[in-house]
N, C-alpha and C positions, 0 to 999 in steps of 0.2 A: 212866828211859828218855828216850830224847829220838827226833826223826824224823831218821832219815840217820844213827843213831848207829851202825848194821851197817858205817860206812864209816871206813876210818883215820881218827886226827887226820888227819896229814897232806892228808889226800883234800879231808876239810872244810874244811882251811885255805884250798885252793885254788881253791874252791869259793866260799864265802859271804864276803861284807861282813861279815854279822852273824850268827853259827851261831845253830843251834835251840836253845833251852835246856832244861834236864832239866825232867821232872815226875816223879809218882806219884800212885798212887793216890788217893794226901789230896793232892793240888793242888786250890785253887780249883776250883768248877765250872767257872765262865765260861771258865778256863784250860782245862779239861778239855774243854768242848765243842768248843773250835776243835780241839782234839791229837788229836779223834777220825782225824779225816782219812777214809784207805781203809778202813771200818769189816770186816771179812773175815766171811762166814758159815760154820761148816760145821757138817753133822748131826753131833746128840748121841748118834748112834748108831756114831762110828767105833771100833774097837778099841783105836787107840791114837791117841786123842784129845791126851794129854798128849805125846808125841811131836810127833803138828804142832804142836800151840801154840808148844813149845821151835823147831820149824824156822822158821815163820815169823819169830819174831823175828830171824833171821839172816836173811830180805828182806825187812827194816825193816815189817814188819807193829807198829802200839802198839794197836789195837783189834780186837778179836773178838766175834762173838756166838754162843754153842753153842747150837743151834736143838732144839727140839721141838715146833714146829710144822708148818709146811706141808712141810718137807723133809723130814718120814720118813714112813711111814705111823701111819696111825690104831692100828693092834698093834703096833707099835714101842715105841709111849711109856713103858710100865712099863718093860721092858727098856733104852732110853735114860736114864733115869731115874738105874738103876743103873748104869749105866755111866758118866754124870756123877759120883755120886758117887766111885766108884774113880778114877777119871782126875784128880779134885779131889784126892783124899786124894795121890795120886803125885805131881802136881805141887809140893805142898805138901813133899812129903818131900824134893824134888829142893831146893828153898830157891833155886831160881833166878828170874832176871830175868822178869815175865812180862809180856806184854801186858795192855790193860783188856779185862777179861772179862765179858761178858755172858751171861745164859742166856735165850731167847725162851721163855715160856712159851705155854702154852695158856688155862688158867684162875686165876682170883687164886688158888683153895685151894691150887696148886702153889708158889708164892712161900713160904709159911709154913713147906711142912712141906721141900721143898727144904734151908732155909737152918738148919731141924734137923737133918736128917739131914748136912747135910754138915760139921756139927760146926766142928774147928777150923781147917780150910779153908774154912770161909768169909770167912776174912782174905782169900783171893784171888779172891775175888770183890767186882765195883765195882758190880754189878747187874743189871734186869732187863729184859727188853723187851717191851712189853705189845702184841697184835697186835690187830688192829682196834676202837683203842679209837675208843670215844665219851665221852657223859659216863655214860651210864647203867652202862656195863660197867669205866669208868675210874677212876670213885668206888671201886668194891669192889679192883681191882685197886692200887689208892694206898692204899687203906687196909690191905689186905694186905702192902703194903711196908714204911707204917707200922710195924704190930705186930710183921713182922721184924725190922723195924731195931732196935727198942728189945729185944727178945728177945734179940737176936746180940750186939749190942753195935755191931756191924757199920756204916759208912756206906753206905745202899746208894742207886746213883741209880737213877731209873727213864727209860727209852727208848718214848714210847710210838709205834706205829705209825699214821697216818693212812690209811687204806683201807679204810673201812668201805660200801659202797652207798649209806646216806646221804648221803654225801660226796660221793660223784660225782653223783647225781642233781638236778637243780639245784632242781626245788622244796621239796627238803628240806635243801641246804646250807648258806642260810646259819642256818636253826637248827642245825645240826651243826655247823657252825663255832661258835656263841655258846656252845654248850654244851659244848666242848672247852676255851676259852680260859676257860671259869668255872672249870673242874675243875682244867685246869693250874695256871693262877693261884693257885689255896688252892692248892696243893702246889710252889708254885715252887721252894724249897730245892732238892726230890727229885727234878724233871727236868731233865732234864740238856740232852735233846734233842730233838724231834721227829724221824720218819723218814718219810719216804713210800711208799707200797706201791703203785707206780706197776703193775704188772704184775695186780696185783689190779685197780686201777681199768681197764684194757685187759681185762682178762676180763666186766668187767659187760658190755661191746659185742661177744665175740668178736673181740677186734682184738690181735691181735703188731704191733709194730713191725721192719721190716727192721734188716740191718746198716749200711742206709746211713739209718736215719732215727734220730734223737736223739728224746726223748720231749716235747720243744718242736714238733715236728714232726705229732704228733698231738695236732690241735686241742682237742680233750674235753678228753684228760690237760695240757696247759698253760694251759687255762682253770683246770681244779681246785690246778695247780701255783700260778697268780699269786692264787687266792683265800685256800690254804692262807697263803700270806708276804703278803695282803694284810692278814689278820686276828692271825696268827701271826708274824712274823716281821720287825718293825716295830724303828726301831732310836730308838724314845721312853725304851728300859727297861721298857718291857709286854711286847718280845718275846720270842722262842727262837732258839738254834738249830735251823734247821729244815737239815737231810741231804738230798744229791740221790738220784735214784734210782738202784735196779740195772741194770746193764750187763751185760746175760745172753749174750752171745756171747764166745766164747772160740774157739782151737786143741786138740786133745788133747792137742799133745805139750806137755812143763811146759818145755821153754825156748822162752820166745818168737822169739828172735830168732835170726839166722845166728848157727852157731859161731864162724865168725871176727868178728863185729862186737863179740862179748862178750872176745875175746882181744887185744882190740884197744885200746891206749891209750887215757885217754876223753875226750884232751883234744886231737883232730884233725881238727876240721872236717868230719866228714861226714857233714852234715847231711842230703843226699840220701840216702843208703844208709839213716841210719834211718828219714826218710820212707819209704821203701820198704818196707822192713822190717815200720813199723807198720802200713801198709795191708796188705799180704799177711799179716797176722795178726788182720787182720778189728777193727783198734782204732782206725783211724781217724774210725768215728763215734763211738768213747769219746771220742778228743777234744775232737772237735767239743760234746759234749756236757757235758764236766769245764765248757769254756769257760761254756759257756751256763747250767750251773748257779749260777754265781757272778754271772755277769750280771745274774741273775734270783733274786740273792739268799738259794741257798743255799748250806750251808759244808759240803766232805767227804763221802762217798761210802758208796752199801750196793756189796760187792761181795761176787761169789760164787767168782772166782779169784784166784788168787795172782797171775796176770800182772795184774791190773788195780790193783795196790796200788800199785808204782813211779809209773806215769804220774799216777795222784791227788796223789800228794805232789810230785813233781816240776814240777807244774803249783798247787799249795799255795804252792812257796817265790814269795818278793815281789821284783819287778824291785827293783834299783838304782832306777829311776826314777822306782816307784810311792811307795818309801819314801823318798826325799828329796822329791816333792810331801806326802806323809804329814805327814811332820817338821814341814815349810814351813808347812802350814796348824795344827798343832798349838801352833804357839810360845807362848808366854806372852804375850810384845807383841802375835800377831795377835788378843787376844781381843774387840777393838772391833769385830772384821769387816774387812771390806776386800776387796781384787781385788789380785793379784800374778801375776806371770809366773814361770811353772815355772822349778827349776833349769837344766832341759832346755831349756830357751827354746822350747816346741813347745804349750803349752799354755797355757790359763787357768786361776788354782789361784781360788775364791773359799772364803771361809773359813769362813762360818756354812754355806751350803749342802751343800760338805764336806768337815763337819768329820766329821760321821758315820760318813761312810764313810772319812775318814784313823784314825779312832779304830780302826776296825773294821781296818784295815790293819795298824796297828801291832802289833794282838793275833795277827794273822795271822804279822807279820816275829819276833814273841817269840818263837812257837809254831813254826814251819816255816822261819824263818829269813829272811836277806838276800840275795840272789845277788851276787856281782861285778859289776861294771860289762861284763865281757865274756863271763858265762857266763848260760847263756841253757838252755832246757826240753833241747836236746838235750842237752847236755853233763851236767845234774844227771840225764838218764834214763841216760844211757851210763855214767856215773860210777858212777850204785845198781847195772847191772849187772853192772859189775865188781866190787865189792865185794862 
């Protein structure tokens, strides 16, 4: 699979400097964490579960997580359960392209007997997601992974959630912090990624976030947001990727935009129409927000709709300008350090400072790609939707 691959060659050629490149399943982690991208949730309780997964892929969804946690009820879960299984056993028979699949469990004993039960479809499964871990609940949860994995044969990673009330409560964070990155750390192989449960931390205060407010905006939750990537997500080689949070507002109806801006060439300039567009579909604080997650240091997204997958990736792919500063400070000759002027002639590139984050870019332009010199967030969002 690769990101944008729902779209002609052709589309892509016209589109990127440097296209996305394929992965799988067995890619590198590190390769793997960035590809998460618009990670999609939906309950483990649908009927025809294998059905969506296959639609999705057709708008460029590459990540999923099949929940049995907070999104069904407490009596649901045996009956989800099996319903996993069947949908797995289907998917498997269909022998098609799938997205990386995750299942959100409840408790580690489900990790073990899950990944018996679902026999030899668990070739298509990449792993788990572990919901309010700590270390005391995270130990058992990894080590349940453990035993799977070597059971199955299976590689499986593990996704654990940060949202635990420890976490937010500041006299007990930063031992919650200490004892997460102890725990991740012995098991660094098998995560893959950090996720934040931004919504759960908004519930310890009784506080929602409006449409018009980004989760930067509520001050609690971006205090706990720059502690989590103060501790976690460091770019020494001790860190993770750490995921931004969910974007829980949506439209009902499943096409977001005007009929005619989807029927519409995607390579015409109007850029106001879809400004418009996006704010009348209540996504304009997602943007604002995709922004600020990477600002601040996270990579790719929880998302609960389908509309919100395009604009993640499409705001993923790398300016032209980013990746020739990238290049510039990577060179072989710049390794003594130094100070240079951008290709672009509009900035100061220095090269130990960053280099970090040119590294971290480049994995980015592999993974989701280059853009053209003149194509820009509207055109690759107009473009996904034609395709």
């Amino acid at each position: 699979m690769r990101h944008f691959g729902h779209l002609s060659p052709a589309v892509r050629e016209s589109l990127f400097h440097q296209e996305p490149c394929e992965f799988t399943a067995a890619s590198p982690g590190r390769l793997l964490a960035t590809a998460l991208g618009a990670t999609l949730y939906s309950p483990a309780t649908r009927p025809k579960l294998a059905d969506d997964v296959l639609k999705q892929i057709g708008r460029g969804v590459v990540s999923m997580v099949l929940c049995l946690e907070d999104s069904i009820d407490d009596a649901e879960v045996a009956e989800a359960e099996e319903n996993l299984i069947r949908q797995f056993a289907d998917l498997d028979a269909r022998d098609a392209e799938l997205p990386l699949l995750f299942i959100r469990v409840r408790e580690p004993g489900q990790i073990p007997d899950l990944v018996d039960r679902l026999g030899r479809s668990v070739r298509r499964l990449t792993g788990f997601v572990l919901p309010k871990f700590t270390e005391e609940r995270g130990v058992a949860f990894l080590e349940a992974l453990s035993s799977a994995e070597a059971a199955s044969g299976q590689r499986l990673f593990a996704m654990p959630v940060l949202e635990s009330p420890s976490l937010l409560h500041l006299e007990t964070r930063a031992e919650t912090l200490a004892g997460i990155a102890r725990t991740v750390d012995k098991y660094r192989e098998r995560v893959l990624a950090l996720r934040l449960g931004v919504t759960d931390f908004c519930s310890a205060y009784g506080l929602r976030r409006s449409p018009d407010m980004t989760a930067y905006d509520v001050q609690i939750v971006a205090a706990v947001i720059a502690d989590v990537v103060n501790v976690l997500g460091r770019a020494d080689g001790t860190g993770f990727t750490v995921t931004g949070p969910v974007w829980e507002y949506f439209r009902l109806q499943e096409r977001m935009f005007k009929p005619q801006l989807r029927r519409s060439p995607f390579m015409e300039g109007r850029a106001e129409e879809l400004r418009t567009a996006l704010i009348e579909h209540d996504l304009d604080g997602l943007l604002r927000e995709i922004e600020l997650d990477r600002a601040n240091g996270l990579q790719g997204k929880t998302c609960i709709h389908p509309s919100h997958v395009l604009p993640v990736h499409a705001l993923s792919v790398v300016s032209h300008e980013e990746f020739s500063d990238a290049q510039d400070i990577v060179r072989p000759e710049r390794g003594g350090g130094g100070v240079m002027r951008s290709a672009y002639t509009n900035k100061m590139n220095e090269v130990k400072p960053h280099r970090a984050w040119a590294e971290r870019t480049l994995l980015r332009a592999e993974v989701f790609g280059v853009a053209k010199e003149d194509v820009g967030f509207v055109e690759l969002l107009t473009a996904g939707l034609s395709g």
